[in-house]
C-alpha positions as CSV (number, residue, x, y, z in Angstrom):
1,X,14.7,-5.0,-13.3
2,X,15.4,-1.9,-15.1
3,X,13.4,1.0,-14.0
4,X,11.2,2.6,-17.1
5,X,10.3,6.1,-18.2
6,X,6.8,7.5,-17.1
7,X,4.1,6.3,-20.0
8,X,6.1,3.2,-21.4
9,X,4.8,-0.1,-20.7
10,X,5.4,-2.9,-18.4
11,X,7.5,-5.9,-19.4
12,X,5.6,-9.0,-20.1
13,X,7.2,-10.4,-17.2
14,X,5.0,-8.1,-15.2
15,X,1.6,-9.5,-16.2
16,X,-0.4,-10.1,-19.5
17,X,-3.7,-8.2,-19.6
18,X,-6.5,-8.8,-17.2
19,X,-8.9,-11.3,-18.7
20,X,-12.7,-10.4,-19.9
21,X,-15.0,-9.2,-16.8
22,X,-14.1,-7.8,-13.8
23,X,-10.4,-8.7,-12.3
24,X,-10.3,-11.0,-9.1
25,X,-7.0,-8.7,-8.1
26,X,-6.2,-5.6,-10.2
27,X,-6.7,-4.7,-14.1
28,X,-2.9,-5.2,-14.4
29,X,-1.7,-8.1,-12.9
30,X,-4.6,-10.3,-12.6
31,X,-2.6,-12.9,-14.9
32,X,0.5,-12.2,-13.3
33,X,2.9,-15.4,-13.4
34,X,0.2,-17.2,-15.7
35,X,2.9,-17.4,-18.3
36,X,4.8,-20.1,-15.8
37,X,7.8,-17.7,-15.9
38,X,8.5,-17.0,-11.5
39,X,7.6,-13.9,-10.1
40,X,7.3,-11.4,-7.3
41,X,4.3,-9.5,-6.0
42,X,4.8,-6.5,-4.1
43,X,1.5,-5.8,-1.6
44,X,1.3,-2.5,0.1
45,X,-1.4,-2.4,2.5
46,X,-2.7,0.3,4.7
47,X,-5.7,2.9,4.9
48,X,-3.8,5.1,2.8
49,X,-6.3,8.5,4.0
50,X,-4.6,9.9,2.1
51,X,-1.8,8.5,0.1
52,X,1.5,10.2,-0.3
53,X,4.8,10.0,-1.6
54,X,6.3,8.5,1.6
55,X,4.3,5.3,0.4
56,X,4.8,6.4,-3.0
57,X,8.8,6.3,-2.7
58,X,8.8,2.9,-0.5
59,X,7.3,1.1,-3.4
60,X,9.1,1.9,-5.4
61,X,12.7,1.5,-3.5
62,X,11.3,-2.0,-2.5
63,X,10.6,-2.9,-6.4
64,X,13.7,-2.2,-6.8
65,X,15.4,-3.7,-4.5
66,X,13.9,-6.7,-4.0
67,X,13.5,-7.4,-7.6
68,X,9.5,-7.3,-7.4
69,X,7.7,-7.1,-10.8
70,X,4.5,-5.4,-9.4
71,X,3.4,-3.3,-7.1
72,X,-0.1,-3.8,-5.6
73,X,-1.3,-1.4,-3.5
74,X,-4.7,-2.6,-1.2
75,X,-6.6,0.4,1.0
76,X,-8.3,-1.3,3.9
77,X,-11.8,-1.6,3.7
78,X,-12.7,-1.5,7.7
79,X,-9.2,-1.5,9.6
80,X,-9.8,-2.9,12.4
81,X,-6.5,-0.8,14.5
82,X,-8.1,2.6,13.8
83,X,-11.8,2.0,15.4
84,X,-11.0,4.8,17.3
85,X,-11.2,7.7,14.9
86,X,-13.3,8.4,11.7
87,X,-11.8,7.4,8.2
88,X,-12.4,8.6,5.2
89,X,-14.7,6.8,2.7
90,X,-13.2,3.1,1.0
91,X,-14.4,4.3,-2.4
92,X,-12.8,8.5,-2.0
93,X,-9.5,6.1,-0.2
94,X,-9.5,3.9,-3.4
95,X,-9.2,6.4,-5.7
96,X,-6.7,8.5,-4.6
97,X,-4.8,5.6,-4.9
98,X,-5.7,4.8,-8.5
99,X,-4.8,8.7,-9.2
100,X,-1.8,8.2,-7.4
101,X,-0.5,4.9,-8.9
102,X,-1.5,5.2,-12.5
103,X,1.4,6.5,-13.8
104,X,3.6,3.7,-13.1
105,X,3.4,1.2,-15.1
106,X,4.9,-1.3,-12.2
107,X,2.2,-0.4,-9.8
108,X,-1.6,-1.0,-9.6
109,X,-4.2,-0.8,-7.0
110,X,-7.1,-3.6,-6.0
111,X,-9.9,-3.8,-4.0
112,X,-10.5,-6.8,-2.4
113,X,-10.5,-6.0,1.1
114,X,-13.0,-2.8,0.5
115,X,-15.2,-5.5,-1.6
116,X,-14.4,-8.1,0.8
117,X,-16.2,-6.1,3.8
118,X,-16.1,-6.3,7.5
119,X,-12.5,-6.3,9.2
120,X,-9.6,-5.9,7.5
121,X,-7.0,-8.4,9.0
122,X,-3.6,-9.3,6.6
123,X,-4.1,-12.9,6.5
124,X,-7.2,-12.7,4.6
125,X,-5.6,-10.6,2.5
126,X,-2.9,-13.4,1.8
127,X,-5.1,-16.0,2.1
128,X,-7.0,-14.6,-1.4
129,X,-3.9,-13.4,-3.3
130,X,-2.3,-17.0,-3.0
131,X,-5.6,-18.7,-3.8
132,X,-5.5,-16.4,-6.8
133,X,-2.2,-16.3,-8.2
134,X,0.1,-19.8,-9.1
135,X,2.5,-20.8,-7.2
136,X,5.6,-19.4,-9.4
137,X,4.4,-16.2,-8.2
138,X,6.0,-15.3,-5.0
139,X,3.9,-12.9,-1.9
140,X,6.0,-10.4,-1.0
141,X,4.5,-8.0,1.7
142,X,5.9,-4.4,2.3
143,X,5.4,-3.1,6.0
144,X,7.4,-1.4,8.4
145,X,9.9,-2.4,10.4
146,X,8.2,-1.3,13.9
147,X,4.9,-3.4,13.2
148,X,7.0,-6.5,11.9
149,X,8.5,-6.8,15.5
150,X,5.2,-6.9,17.1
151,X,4.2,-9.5,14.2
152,X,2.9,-11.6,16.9
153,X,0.1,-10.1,17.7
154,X,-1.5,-10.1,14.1
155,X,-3.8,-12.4,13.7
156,X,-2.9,-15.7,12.7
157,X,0.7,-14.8,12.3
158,X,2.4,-18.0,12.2
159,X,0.0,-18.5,8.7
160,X,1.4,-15.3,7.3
161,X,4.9,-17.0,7.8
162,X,3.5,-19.7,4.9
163,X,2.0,-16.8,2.5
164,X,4.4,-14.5,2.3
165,X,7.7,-13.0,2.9
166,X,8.1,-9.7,4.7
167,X,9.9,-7.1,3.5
168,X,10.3,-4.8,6.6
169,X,11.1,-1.1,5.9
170,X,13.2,0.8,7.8
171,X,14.0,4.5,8.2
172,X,17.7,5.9,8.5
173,X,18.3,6.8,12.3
174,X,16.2,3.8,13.3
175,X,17.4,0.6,12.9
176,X,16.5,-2.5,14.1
177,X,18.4,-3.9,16.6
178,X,19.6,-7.6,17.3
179,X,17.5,-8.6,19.8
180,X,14.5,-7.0,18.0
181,X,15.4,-9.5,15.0
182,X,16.0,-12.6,17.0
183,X,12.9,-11.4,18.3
184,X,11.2,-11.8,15.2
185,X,12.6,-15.0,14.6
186,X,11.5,-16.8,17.4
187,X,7.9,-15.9,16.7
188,X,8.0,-18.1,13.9
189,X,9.5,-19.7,10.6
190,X,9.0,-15.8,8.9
191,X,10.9,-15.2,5.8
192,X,11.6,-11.3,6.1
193,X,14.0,-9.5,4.3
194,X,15.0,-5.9,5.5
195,X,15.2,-2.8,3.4
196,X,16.0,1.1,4.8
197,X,14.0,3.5,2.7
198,X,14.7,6.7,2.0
199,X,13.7,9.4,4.8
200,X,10.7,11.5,4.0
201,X,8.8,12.9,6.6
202,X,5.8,12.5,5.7
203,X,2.6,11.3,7.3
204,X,-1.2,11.0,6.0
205,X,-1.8,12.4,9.5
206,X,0.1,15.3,8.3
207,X,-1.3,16.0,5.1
208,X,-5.1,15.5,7.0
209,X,-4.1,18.4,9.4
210,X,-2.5,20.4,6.9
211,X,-5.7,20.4,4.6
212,X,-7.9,21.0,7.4
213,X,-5.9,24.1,8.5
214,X,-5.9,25.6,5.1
215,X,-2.0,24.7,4.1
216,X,-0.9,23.3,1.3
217,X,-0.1,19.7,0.4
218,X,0.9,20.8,-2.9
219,X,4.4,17.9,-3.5
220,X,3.8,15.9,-0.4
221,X,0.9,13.5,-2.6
222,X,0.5,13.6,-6.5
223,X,-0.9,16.4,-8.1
224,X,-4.2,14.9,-9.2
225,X,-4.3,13.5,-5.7
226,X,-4.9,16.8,-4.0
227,X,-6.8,18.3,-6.9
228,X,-9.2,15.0,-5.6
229,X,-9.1,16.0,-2.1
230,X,-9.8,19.8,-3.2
231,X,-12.8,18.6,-5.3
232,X,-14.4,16.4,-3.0
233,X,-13.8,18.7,-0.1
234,X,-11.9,16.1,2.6
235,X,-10.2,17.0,5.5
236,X,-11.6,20.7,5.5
237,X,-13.5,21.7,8.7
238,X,-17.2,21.2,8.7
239,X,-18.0,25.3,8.5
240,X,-20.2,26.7,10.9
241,X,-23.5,27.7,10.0
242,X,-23.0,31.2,7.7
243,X,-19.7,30.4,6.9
244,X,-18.4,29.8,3.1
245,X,-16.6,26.4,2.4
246,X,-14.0,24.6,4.0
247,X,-10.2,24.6,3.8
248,X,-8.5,23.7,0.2
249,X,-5.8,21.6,-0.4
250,X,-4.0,24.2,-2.5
């Protein structure tokens, strides 16, 4: 699919309008593949605290390459892999992500698994965007490379294998190797697909510790994304008593 300028809109192909009310999915392609015409769902999951280009740029390499129509991007409500260190609030997560993804007319962001509550585990995930969308749309779920390998220790993981295909991302310099993908075949009947994105260094880790210690993150998220983190003051140092506000994300 051809790639479009900023501001023009999506093919039909990409998803009519979302109907009246509030969208099951996302306000874009809620009605994806209700035309009967087949096609492919892009879902980018992850806590996304905060969201960057790196994830950015993947989305957009694996629309491309894999011929998705949409991009969905889905910030876990309660991941259940990071109980070991404070996350930023669903709703502030959620919209960086709109801020982030707005301009593209190929990519939209949905909250199920924030409105969902409790833990965030993938097949649930899958589980509501197939009993959503028809079955001419195809699941196509964008992860990388290192946690596909250890794909057997998600939960329910041979039920992903009848959801969705994989698309596994990796980096240049890391490759997969043989026996990691024989690996990944004997765990199951998975439909993956392999894709090596472009290497950006770039971590929300990163961009956390660089707002806390008064760098700037200025090009390493969208612009209205760190003017959000500015205004609501995350990732800056709880000041001592006395002491003015904390770190910008300049």
């Amino acid at each position: 699919m051809a790639a479009l300028e900023e501001g023009t809109a999506a093919p039909q192909a990409a998803g009519a309008a979302a109907p009246e009310g509030k969208p099951v999915v996302c306000t874009r392609f809620d009605s994806l593949g209700a035309d009967g015409r087949s096609a492919r769902l892009g879902i980018m999951g992850g806590t996304f605290d905060p969201i960057h280009i790196g994830h950015l740029a993947v989305a957009e390499q694996a629309r491309e390459e894999m011929g998705l129509d949409a991009v969905v991007f889905i910030p876990a409500g309660n991941p259940v892999f990071k109980r070991d260190r404070a996350v930023t609030p669903a709703a502030d997560r959620l919209e960086m992500c709109r801020l982030a993804v707005e301009s593209n007319p190929f990519f939209d962001v949905s909250s199920i698994e924030i409105d969902r509550g409790g833990d965030t585990y993938t097949v649930d995930t899958l589980r509501q965007l197939r009993a959503h969308y028809p079955s001419n749309v195809e699941l196509c779920f964008i992860t990388g490379a290192d946690a596909v390998a250890s794909i057997v220790k998600w939960r329910e993981s041979a039920a992903i294998a009848g959801l969705a295909r994989l698309i596994a991302v990796t980096r240049p310099g890391f490759p997969l190797t043989c026996a990691t993908r024989d690996q990944i075949a004997e765990a199951g009947r998975f439909d993956v697909s392999y894709m090596q994105a472009t290497a950006l260094s770039v971590s929300s880790s990163d961009l956390r510790a660089r707002v806390a210690s008064g760098r700037s993150i200025r090009y390493l998220t969208m612009a209205r994304v760190r003017d959000y983190i500015q205004e609501r003051g995350l990732y800056a140092p709880v000041p001592e008593a006395g002491e003015g506000k904390g770190a910008s994300a300049r």
